[in-house]
Structure formats: structure tokens, C-alpha cells
C-alpha positions in Angstrom: 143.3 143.2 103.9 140.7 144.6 101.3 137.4 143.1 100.2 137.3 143.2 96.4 134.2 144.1 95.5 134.6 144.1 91.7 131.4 142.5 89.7 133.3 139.6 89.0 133.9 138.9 92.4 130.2 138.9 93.7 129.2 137.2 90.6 131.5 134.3 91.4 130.6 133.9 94.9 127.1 134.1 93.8 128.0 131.6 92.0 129.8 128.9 94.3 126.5 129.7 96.7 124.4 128.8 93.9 126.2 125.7 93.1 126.4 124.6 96.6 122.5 125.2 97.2 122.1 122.5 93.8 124.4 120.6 95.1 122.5 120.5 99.0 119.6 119.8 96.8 120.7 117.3 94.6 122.1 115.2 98.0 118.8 116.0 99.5 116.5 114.4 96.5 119.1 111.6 96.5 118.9 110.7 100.6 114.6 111.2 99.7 114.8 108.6 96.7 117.2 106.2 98.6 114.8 105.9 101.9 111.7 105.4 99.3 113.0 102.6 97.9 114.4 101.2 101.0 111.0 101.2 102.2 109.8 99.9 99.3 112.3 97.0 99.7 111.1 96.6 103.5 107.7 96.5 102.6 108.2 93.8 99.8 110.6 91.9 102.0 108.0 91.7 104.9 104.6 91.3 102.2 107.0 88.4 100.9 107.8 86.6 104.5 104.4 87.3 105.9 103.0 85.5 102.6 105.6 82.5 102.6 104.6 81.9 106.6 100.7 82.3 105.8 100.2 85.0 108.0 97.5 86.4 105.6 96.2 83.3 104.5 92.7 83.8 106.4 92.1 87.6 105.2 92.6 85.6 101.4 90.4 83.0 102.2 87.7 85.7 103.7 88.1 87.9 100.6 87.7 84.6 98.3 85.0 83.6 100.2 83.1 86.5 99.9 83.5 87.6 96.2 82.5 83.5 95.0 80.5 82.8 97.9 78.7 86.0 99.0 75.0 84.0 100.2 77.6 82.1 102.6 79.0 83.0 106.0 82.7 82.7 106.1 84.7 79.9 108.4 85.6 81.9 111.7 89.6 81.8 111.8 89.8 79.9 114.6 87.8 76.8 112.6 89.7 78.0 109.5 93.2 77.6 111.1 92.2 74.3 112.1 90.9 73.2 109.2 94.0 74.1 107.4 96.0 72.1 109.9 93.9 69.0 109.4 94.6 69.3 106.1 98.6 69.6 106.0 98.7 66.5 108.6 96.8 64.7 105.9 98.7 65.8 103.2 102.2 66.4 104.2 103.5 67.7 101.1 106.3 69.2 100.4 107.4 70.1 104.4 109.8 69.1 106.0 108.2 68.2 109.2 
């Protein structure tokens, strides 16, 4: 069996190799964009749980304090925590225990 080695021939493998490299590409890109905005998802999923639990309640109350009340010294987070306690035993709310 012969190789044809007319211009056409090179031209259209040069071709499919060219299309396949755009099309490695293309699936590339797409797998990059899909983890980025998985990740973005993750991190607004976790942001969103850690906010609903009040896991970053005492940084907010720090940063509060300190932009309205800078001549003060913050609540340490143990006495914060506590606090905050007191306070949903006194006012129940809307919980469900």
C-alpha cells in the first residue's frame, strides 16, 4: 500500500489534526469553567451553612464592634458565646428547641 502524498491529502490531515487540537481545547476550557463554578457553588454552599449555624457570628460581632466602637475593647468569644446563649434562652424565638 502507497501513501498519497498529494497536497490535498496533507492539507486534509492537517486539517482533522487541527480540528482535533480545537476540539482538545475546547473540552479543556469546558472541564476549567465547570470546576470554577463548582467551586464557586461549594464555597457559597459552605459561606451559606456556616452563616445559617453562626459559625462566623463572633468575627461579625468583632468587626462591628470595632468599626462603631473603636475606643472599646471587644467581648472575648468565650463571654460573647455566652452572652449570646443567655440571650436565646431568654428569647426563644423562632427555634425549635
Amino acid at each position: 500500500m502507497t501513501a498519497v502524498h498529494n497536497s490535498s491529502g496533507f492539507a486534509s490531515a492537517e486539517r482533522r489534526s487541527a480540528e482535533s487540537g480545537r476540539r482538545r481545547a475546547g473540552l479543556e476550557g469546558l472541564c476549567t469553567r465547570a470546576w470554577g463554578e463548582l467551586g464557586r457553588w461549594g464555597r457559597g454552599i459552605r459561606w451559606y451553612m456556616t452563616t445559617l449555624m453562626g459559625d462566623s457570628a463572633y468575627q461579625t460581632y468583632v468587626a462591628h464592634h470595632r468599626r462603631h466602637h473603636p475606643d472599646e475593647e471587644p467581648m472575648t468569644e468565650r463571654r460573647f458565646w455566652r452572652q449570646r446563649m443567655d440571650d436565646q434562652d431568654r428569647n426563644p424565638g423562632a427555634r425549635c428547641c
